[in-house]
C-alpha positions in Angstrom: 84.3 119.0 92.0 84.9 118.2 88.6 83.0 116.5 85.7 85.2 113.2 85.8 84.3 112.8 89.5 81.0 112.4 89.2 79.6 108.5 88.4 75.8 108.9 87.4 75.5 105.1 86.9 76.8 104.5 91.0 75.1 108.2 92.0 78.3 109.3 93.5 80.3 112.1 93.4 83.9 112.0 94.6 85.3 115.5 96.6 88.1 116.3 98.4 87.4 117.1 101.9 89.5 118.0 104.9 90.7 114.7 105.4 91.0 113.5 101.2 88.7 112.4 98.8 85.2 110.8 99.7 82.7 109.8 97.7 79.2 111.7 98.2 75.5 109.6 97.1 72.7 111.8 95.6 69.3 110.3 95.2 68.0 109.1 91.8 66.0 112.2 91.3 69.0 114.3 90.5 70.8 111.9 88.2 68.6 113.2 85.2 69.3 117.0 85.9 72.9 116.1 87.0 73.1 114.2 83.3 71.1 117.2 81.6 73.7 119.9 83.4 76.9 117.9 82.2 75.5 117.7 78.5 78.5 116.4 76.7 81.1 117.8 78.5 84.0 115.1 80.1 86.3 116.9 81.7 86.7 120.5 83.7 85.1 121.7 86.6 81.3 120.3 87.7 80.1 123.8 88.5 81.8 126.8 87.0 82.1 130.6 87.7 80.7 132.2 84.6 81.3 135.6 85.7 84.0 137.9 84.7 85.7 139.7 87.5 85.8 143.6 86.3 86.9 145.1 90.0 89.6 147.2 88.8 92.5 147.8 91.7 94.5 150.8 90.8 97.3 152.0 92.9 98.5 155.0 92.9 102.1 155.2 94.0 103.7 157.8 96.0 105.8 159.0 93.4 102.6 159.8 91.5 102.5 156.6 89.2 99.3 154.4 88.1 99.7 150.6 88.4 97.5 147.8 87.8 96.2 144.9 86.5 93.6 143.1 84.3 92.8 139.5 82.8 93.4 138.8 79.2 92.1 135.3 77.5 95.0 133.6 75.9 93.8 131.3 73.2 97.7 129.4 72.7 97.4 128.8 76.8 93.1 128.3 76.8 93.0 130.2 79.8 92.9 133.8 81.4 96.7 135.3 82.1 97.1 138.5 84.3 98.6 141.7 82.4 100.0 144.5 84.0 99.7 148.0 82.9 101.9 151.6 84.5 101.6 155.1 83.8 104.4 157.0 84.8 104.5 160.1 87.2 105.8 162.2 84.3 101.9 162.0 82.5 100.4 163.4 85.7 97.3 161.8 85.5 94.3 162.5 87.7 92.3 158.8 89.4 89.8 159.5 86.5 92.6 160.0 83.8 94.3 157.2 85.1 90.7 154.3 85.1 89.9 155.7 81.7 93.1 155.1 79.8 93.2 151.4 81.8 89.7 150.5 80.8 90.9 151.3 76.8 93.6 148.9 77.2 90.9 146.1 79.1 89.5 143.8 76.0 85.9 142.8 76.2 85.4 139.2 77.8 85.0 136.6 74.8 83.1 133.4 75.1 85.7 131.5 75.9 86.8 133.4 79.2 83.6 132.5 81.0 82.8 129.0 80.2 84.9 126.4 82.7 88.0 128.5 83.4 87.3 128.6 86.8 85.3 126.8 89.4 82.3 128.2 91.8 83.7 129.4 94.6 82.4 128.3 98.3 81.8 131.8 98.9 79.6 132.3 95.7 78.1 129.2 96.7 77.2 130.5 99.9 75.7 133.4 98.8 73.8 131.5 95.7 72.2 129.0 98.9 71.2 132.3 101.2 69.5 134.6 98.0 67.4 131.5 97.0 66.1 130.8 100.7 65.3 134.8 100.8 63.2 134.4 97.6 61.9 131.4 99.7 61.1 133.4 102.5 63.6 131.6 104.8 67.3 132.3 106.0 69.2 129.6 105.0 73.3 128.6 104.5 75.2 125.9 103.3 75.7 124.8 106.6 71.8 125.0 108.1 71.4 122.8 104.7 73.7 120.1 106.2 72.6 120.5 109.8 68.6 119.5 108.7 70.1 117.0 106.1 71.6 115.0 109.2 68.7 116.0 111.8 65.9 114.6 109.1 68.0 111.3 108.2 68.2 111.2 112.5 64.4 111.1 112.9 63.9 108.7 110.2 65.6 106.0 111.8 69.3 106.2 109.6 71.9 105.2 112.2 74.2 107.9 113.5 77.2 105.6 112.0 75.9 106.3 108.5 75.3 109.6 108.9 78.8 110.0 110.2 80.2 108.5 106.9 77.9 110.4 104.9 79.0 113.7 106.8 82.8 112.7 106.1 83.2 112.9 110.0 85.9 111.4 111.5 84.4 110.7 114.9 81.2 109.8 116.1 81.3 112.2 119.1 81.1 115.3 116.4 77.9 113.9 114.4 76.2 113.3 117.8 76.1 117.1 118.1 73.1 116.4 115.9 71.4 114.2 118.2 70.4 117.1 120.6 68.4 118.8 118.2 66.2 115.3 117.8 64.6 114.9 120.5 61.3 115.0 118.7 62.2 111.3 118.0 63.2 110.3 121.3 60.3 111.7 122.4 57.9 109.1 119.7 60.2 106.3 120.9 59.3 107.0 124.3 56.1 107.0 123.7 55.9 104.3 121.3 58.2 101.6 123.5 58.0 102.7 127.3 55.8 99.9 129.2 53.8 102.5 130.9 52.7 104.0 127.6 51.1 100.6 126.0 
């Protein structure tokens, strides 16, 4: 998602799904943080990563060579570019030789690395959604979150044709797998219709 998607005035977001774009509605409660979160930004990715990846990968080659790589912030480009670095056999370095002379040539991240280079992840997003439902008390993903946000609108009466749209479904038949776990409101409109009940 990115900043320019998102219309605070229709409370809509547009994202790409797996068929294309679709517009997603949020309720008016999170327009003001939404508008709060943006500040003045225009453009560049909605939610960003702002963490620096510092995993360091170093091979050692059979003929007894160091290789790897790091990110370095260009400021001509505005963005992160990957830089090799070797040390040949002839140095003989040990694995500890070999990660201290590569985290000497490794610059420390500026400002401008972390803010909006890249976006949140669906994985980092996952695991953002399940550490805040275990401070909750409650195990919890992305896709539990979307199950009960289509059971609740079910058994409050929102027809299973919206709920299809709002899902981004392309077939009724796959939103009515939410339908089975509702039977706690087939069960009040049983009561509440059925002749012998009245």
């Amino acid at each position: 998602m990115r900043v320019e998607d998102v219309d605070l005035e229709a409370r809509r977001i547009r994202v790409l799904g797996k068929r294309g774009y679709r517009y997603v509605l949020f309720p008016r409660a999170l327009t003001g943080l939404l508008r709060r979160y943006i500040g003045k930004r225009k453009s560049g990715y909605l939610f960003v990563c702002r963490s620096f990846p510092r995993r360091l990968h170093l091979i050692h080659d059979p003929d007894g060579s160091w290789r790897s790589y790091f990110y370095k912030y260009n400021p001509a480009m505005k963005r992160s570019v990957r830089v090799y670095w070797y040390a040949s056999k002839t140095e003989h370095l040990t694995y500890k030789q070999a990660l201290r002379r590569l985290k000497r040539r490794i610059p420390n991240p500026t400002p401008e690395m972390l803010i909006g280079r890249k976006p949140l992840g669906t994985t980092t997003v996952r695991y953002v959604v399940m550490r805040v439902g275990l401070k909750a008390g409650i195990h919890v993903n992305p896709q539990l979150i979307r199950h009960t946000f289509a059971t609740h609108l079910l058994d409050h009466g929102a027809d299973i044709r919206m709920i299809q749209k709002m899902l981004g479904h392309i077939s009724v038949s796959t939103t009515q797998t939410y339908t089975h776990v509702s039977m706690k409101q087939v069960q009040k409109v049983l009561d509440k219709c059925h002749p012998r009940n009245l």
